[in-house]
C-alpha positions as CSV (number, residue, x, y, z in Angstrom):
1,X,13.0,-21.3,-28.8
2,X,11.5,-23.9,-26.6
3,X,8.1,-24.5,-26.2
4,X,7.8,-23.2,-23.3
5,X,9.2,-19.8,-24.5
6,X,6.3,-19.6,-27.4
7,X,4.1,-20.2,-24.7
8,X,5.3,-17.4,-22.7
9,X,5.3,-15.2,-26.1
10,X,1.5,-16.2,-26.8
11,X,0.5,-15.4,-23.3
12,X,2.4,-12.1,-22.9
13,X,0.5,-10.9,-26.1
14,X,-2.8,-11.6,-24.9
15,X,-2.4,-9.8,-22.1
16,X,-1.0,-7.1,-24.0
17,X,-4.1,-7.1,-26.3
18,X,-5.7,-7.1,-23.1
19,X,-4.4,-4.1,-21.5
20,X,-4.2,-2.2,-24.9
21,X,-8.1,-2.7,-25.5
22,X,-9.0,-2.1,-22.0
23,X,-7.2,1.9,-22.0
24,X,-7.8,2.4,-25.7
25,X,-11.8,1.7,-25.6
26,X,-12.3,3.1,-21.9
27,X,-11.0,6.4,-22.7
28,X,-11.9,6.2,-26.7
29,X,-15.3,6.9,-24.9
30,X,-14.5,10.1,-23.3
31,X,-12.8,11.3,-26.6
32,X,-16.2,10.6,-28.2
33,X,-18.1,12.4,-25.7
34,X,-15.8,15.3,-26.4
35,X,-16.1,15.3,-29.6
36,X,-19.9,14.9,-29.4
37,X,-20.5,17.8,-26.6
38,X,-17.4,19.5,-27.8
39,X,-14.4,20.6,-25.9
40,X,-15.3,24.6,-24.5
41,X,-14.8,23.6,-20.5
42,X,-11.5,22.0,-21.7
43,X,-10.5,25.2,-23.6
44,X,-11.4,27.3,-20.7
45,X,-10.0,25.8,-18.1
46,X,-6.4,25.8,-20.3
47,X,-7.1,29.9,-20.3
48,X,-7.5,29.8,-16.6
49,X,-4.1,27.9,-16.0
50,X,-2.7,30.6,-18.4
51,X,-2.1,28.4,-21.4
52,X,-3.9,29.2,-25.0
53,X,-7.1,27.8,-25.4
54,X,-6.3,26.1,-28.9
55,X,-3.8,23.5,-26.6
56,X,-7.7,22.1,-25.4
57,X,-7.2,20.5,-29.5
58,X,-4.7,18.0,-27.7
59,X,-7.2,16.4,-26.0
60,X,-8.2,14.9,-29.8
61,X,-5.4,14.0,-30.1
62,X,-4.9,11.9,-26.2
63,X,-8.3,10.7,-26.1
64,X,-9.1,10.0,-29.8
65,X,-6.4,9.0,-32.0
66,X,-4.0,7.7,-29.3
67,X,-6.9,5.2,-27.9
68,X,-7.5,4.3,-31.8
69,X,-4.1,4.3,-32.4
70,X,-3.6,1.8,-29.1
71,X,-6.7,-0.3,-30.1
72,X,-4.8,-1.7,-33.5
73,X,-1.3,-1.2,-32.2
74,X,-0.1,0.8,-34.0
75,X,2.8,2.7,-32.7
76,X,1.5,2.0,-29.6
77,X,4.5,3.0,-27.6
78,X,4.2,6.6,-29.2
79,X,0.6,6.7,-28.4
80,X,1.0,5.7,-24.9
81,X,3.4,8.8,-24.1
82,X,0.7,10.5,-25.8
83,X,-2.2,9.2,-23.8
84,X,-0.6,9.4,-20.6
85,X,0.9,13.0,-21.0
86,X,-2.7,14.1,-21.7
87,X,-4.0,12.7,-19.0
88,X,-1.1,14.0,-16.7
89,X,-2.3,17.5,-18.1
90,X,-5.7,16.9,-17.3
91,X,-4.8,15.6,-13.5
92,X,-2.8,18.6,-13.2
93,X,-5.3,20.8,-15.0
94,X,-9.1,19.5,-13.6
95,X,-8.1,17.7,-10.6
96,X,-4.6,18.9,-8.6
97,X,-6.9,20.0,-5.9
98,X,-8.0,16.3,-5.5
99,X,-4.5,14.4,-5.4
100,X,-4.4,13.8,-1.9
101,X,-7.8,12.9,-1.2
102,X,-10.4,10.3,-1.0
103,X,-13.2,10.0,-3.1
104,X,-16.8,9.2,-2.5
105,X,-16.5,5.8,-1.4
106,X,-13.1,5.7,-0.1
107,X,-10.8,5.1,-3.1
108,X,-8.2,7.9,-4.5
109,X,-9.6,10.6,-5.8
110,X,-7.8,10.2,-9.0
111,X,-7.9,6.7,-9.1
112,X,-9.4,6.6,-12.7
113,X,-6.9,9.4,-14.1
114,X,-4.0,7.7,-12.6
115,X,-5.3,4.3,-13.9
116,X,-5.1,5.8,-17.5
117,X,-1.6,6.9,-16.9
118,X,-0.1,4.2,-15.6
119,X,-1.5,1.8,-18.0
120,X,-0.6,4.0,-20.9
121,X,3.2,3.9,-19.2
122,X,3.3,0.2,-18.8
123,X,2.5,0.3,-22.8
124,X,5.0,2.9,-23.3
125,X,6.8,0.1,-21.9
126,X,5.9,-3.0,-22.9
127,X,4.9,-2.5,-26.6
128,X,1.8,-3.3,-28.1
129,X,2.5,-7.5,-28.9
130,X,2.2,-9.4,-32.1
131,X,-1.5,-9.4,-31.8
132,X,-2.3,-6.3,-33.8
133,X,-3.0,-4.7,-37.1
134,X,-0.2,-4.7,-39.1
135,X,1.0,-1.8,-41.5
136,X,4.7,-2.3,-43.8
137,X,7.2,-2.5,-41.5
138,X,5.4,-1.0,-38.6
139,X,4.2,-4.6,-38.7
140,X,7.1,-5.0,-36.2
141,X,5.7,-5.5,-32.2
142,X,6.3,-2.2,-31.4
């Protein structure tokens, strides 16, 4: 491997680290506001749709453990399908009626939701780099 290469390796991985600790601690914080105020609205509006209420438990699991999960990178491909199929469900759930339009100030309405996804896909993707917590032979840059 050239230097060059390790370069490229070394840079690739801090922005990796970058990306992972920019959707794991931005949505970590509306996991901990869930867990805080607690998850009702969630549950209801998972009746409404015509699911069971007790599904609303998988937003622990996409906004808490997954964002944890991404922070130290571990699995982090696993708990980016994770994050970004709970936040599909939550675009399709709290905010179909806003996928064509324009927020506020101009931007896509789901500009933030979509943000979340996409970034979770690109680590679905991408892996997590060599800059993270390792455990046995998860240790691997996965």
């Amino acid at each position: 491997m050239t230097t060059a290469d390790r370069q490229t390796w070394k840079l690739d991985d801090w922005g990796r680290l970058i990306l992972r600790v920019s959707i794991g601690e931005l949505l970590l914080f509306h996991g901990i506001h869930k867990v805080v105020a607690g998850f009702g609205g969630i549950a209801g509006m998972h009746e409404k749709s015509g699911l069971p209420g007790f599904m609303a438990f998988g937003v622990y699991a996409g906004e808490v453990v997954a964002p944890l999960m991404i922070l130290l990178g571990l699995d982090t491909r696993l708990a980016g399908a994770v994050l970004a199929f709970n936040m599909a469900v939550a675009v399709l759930l709290a905010h179909s009626s806003d996928a064509l339009a324009l927020g506020q100030h101009g931007g896509w309405a789901i500009e933030l939701p979509m943000l979340y996804i996409l970034g979770a896909v690109a680590l679905v993707f991408f892996g997590g780099g060599r800059i993270s917590v390792p455990v046995g032979r998860r240790a691997r840059h996965s």
